[in-house]
PLY file of the C-alpha trace (Angstrom):
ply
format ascii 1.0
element vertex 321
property float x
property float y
property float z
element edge 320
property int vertex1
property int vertex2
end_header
-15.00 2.98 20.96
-12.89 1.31 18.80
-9.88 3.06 17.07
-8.30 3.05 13.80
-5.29 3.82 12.85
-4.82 7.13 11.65
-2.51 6.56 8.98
-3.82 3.70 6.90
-7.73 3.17 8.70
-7.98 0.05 10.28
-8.82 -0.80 13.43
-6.01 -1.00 15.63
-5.38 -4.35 17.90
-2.66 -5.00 21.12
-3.12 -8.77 20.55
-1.47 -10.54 17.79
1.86 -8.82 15.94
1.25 -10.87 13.11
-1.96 -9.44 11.69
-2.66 -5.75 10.57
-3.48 -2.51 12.80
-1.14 -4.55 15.58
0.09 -1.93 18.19
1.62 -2.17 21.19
-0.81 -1.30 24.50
1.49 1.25 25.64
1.98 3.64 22.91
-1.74 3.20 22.19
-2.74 6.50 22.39
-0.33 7.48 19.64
-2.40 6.22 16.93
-0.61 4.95 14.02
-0.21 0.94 13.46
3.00 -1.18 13.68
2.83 -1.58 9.94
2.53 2.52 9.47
4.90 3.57 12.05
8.05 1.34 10.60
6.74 2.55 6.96
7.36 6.19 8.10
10.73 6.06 9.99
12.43 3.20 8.68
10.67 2.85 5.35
10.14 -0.90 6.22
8.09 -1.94 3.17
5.69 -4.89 4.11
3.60 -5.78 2.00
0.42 -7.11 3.22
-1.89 -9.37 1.72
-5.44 -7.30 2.05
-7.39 -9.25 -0.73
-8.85 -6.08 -1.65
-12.31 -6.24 -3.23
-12.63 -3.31 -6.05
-16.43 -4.29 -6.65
-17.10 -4.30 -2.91
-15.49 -0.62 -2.44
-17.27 0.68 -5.13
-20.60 -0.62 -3.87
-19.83 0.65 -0.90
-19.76 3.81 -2.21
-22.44 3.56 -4.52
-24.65 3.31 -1.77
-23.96 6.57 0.15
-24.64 9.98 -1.17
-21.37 12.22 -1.48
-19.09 13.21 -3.69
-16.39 11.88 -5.29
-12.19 13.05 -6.37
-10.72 10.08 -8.45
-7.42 10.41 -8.62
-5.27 9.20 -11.09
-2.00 9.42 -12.61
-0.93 9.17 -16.02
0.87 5.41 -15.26
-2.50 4.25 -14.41
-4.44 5.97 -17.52
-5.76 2.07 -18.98
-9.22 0.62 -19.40
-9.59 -0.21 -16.27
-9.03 2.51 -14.13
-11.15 4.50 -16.50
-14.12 2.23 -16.61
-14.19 2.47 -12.64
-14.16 6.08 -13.27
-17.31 6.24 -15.75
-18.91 3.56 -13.22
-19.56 5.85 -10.30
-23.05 7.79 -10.45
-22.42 10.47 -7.65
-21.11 13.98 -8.75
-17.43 13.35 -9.22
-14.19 15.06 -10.52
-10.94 13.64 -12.60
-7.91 14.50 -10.76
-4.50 13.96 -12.43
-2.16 13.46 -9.76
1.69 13.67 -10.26
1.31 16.83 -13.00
5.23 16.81 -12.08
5.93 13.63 -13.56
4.36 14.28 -17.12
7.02 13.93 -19.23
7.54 17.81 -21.44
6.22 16.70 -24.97
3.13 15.30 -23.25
0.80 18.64 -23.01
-1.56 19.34 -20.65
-4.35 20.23 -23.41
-3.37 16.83 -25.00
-4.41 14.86 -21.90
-8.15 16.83 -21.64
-8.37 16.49 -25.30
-7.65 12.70 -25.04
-9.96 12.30 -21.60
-12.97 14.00 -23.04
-12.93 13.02 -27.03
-12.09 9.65 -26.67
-13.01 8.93 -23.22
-16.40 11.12 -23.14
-15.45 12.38 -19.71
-17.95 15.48 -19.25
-16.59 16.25 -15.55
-14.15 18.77 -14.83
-10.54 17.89 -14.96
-7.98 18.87 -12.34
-3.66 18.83 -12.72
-2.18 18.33 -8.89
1.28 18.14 -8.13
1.97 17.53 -4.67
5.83 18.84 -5.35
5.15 22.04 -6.78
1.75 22.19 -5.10
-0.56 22.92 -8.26
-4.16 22.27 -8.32
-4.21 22.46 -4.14
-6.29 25.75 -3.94
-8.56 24.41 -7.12
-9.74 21.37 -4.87
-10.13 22.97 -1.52
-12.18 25.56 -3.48
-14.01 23.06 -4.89
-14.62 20.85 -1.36
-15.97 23.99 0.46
-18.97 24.35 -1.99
-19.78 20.73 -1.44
-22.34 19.95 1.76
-21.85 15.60 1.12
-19.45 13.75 2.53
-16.32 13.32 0.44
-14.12 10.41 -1.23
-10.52 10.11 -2.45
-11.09 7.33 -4.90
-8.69 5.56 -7.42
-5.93 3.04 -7.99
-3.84 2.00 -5.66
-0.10 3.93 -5.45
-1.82 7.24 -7.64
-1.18 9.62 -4.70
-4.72 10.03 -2.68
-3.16 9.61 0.68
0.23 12.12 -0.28
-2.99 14.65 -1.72
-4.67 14.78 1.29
-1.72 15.09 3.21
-0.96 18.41 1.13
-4.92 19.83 1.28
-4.91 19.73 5.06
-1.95 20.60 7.60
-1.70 18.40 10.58
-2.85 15.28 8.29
-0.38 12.46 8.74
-1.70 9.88 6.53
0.99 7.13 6.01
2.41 7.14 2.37
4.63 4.42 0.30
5.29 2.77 -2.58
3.32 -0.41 -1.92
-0.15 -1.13 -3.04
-2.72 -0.47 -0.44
-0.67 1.53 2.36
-4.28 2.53 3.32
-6.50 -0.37 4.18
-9.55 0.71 5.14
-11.88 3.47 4.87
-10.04 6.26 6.72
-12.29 9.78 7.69
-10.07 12.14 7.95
-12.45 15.12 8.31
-15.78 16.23 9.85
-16.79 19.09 8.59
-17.39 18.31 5.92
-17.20 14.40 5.94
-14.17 13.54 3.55
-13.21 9.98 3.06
-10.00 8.88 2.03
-10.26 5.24 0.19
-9.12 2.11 -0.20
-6.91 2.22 -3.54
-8.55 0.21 -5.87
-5.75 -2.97 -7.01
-4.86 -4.28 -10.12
-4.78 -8.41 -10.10
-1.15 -8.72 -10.45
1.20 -7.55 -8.22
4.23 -7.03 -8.55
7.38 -7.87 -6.00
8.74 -4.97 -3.43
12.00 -5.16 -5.04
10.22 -4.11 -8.91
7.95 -1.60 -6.97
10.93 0.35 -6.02
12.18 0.82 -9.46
8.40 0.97 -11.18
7.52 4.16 -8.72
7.88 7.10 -10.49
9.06 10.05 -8.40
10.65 12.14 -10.85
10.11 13.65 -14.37
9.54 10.77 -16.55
12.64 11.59 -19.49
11.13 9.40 -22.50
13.62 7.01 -24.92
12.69 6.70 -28.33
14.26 3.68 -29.96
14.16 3.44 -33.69
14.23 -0.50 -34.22
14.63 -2.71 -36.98
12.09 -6.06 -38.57
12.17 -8.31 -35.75
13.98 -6.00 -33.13
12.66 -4.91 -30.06
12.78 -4.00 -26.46
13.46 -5.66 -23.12
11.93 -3.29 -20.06
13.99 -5.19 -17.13
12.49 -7.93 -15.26
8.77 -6.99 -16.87
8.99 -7.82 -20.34
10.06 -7.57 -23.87
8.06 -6.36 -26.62
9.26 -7.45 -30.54
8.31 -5.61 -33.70
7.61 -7.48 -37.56
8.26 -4.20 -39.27
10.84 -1.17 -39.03
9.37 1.18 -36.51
10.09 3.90 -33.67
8.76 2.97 -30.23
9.15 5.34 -27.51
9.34 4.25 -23.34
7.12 6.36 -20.99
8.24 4.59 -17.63
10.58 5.38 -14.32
13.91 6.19 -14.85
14.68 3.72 -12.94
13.74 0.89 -15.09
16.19 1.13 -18.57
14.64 0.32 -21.58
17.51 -1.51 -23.83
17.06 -3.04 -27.60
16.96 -6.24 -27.92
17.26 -9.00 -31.64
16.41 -12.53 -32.08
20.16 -13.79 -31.50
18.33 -13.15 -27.25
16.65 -15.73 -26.33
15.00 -13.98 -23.25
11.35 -15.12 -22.83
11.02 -16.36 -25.74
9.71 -19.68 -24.86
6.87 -17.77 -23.34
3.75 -17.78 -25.42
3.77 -14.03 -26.84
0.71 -11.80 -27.02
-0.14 -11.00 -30.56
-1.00 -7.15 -31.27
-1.90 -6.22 -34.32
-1.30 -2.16 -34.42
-3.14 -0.74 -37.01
-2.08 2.73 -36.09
-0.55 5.23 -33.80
-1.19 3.08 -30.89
0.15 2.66 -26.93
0.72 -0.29 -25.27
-0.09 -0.07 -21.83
1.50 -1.91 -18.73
-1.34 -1.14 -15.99
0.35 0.94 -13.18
3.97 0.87 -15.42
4.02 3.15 -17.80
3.53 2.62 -21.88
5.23 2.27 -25.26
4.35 4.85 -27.75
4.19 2.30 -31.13
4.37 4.49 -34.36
3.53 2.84 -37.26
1.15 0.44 -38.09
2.83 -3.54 -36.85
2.09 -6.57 -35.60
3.37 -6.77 -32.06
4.51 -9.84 -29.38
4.62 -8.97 -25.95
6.48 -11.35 -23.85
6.04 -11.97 -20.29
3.96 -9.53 -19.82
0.70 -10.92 -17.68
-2.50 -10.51 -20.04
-4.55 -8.79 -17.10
-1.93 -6.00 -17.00
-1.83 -5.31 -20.31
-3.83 -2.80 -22.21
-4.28 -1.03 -25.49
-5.44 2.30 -26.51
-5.01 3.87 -30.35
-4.11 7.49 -30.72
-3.63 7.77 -27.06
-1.25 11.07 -26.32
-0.19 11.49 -29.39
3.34 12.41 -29.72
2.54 14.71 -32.83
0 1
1 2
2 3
3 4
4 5
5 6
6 7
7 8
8 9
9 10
10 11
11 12
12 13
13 14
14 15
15 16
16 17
17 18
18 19
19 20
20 21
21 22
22 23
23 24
24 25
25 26
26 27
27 28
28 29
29 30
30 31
31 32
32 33
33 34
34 35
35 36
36 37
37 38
38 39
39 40
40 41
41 42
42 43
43 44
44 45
45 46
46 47
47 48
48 49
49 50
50 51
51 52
52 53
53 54
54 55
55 56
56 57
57 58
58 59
59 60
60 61
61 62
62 63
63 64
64 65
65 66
66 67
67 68
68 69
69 70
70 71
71 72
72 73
73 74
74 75
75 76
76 77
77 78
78 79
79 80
80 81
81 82
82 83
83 84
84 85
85 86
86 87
87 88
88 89
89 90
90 91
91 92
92 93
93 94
94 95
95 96
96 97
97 98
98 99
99 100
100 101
101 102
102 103
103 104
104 105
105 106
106 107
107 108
108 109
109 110
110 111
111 112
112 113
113 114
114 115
115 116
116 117
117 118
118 119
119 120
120 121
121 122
122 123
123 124
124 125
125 126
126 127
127 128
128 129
129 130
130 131
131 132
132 133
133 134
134 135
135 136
136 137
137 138
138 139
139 140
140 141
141 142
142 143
143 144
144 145
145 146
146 147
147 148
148 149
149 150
150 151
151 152
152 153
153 154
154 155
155 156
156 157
157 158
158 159
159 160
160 161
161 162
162 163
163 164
164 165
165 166
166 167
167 168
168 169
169 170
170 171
171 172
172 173
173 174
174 175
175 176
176 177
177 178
178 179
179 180
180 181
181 182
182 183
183 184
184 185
185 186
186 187
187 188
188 189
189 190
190 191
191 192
192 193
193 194
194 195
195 196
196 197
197 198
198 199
199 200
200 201
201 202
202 203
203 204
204 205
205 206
206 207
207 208
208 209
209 210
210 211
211 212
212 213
213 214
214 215
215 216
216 217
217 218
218 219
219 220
220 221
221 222
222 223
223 224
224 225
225 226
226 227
227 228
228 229
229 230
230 231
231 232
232 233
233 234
234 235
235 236
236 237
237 238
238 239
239 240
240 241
241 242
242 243
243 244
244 245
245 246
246 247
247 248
248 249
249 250
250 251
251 252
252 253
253 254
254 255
255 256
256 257
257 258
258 259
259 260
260 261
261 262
262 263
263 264
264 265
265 266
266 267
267 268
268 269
269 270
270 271
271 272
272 273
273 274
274 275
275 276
276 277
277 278
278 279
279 280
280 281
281 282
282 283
283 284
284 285
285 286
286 287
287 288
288 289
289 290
290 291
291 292
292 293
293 294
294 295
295 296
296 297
297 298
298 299
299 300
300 301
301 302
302 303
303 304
304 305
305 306
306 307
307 308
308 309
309 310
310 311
311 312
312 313
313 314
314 315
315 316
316 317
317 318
318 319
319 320
């Protein structure tokens, strides 16, 4: 019988330390994976090149009969993530991971409002917070009524494994800040079958040194930067965004990345070709897996450096009102 590894999924291998699920014959019987074992006691973050497929786990799903948690957080609320969402046809359930990190002037009720107004999402909505362990009893309730098997679904880094780990003791799943810690399909229970996933990736990816300051582990504190024509804001090594009018943009991201104002006399990025946003109204611009800026007033936007596929837009999105 072959075995995986029971912290990411995939099948474990004694013969070549170079490729994943590599672990030595001799501690075997253990269970966890080179890669997972250094992750959890030396926080040795490798990043591995898994070439994940999003349309091929989805299928994969869409084939079985189950149900299904999506989890996601609110750095990864964007088109994308929610048009996997509204793409998967077995009973499912929203499940906002990270409640801890919602920054105080974002509501709760704001959130559902936005998720089933604008986004039409009819299913039932669920706050978790791992830390101060709300919305744990809600889902265990919830998976004892259900008879299918089970899957944790969403985007990479939203929290399925770290979930898990809190809905059933003994559960060890292996948990980091770089995409895809799990690789493969991992069952983690029997009765009843529950699945937890693959995170879905985004096309860019971003280096292990930016991951460490992008993951969000505490309270997200929001700046709000009134800025002047032609002013704007430089977010680090991700990108700057300029405004053609007066305006007040506020910075939803980690603490650890410092949101500073930035004029013309900067050249930074500059000779990059600029994406052109015309903001007709209370609108966010979204950095997919980031965080967002919160644009007030109607403006036409350049976003420098930025890559186009991580980039999104949605009007009146949590409206800071």
């Amino acid at each position: 019988m072959t075995k995986t590894c029971l912290g990411c999924g995939v099948k474990l291998q004694t013969k070549d330390a170079s490729k994943v699920g590599y672990i030595k014959e001799e501690v075997l019987a253990k269970g966890y994976c080179m890669r997972c074992y250094r992750l959890t006691h030396y926080h040795d973050l490798v990043n591995v090149d898994t070439k994940v497929n999003n349309q091929i786990i989805l299928n994969k799903i869409a084939k079985k009969q189950g149900f299904c948690f999506f989890i996601c957080d609110i750095m990864n609320f964007n088109r994308e993530a929610l048009d996997y969402y509204k793409s998967i046809n077995m009973p499912k359930i929203f499940v906002v991971s990270k409640e801890d990190i919602i920054p105080q002037e974002i509501s709760h009720q704001k959130i559902i409002d936005w998720l089933k107004n604008k986004e039409q999402i009819k299913e039932e909505i669920i706050f978790t917070s791992q830390k101060r362990k709300t919305g744990i009893n809600t889902i265990l309730e919830k998976i004892a009524k259900i008879s299918f098997p089970i899957y944790f679904l969403g985007m990479t880094n939203t929290g399925k494994s770290s979930l898990l780990n809190e809905l059933f003791e003994n559960l060890n799943l292996t948990v980091s800040e770089i995409p895809n810690t799990t690789l493969d399909f991992s069952k983690i229970s029997v009765n009843p079958i529950i699945y937890d996933t693959v995170g879905l990736t985004y096309k860019y990816q971003y280096d292990l040194d930016l991951l460490k300051e992008i993951t969000v582990k505490k309270p997200i504190k929001s700046i709000t930067m009134p800025l002047k024509a032609n002013a704007g804001i430089i977010l680090n090594n991700i990108g700057r965004i300029i405004t053609d009018k007066e305006n007040s943009i506020t910075c939803f991201f980690s603490n650890k990345l410092k949101p500073q104002k930035i004029y013309a006399n900067n050249l930074l990025y500059l000779n990059e070709k600029p994406l052109i946003i015309n903001v007709l109204k209370e609108t966010n611009v979204i950095i997919k897996g980031v965080g967002f800026f919160y644009v007030k007033k109607p403006c036409t936007l350049k976003v420098y450096h930025v890559p186009k596929e991580m980039l999104d837009i949605l009007p009146s999105f949590l409206r800071r009102d």
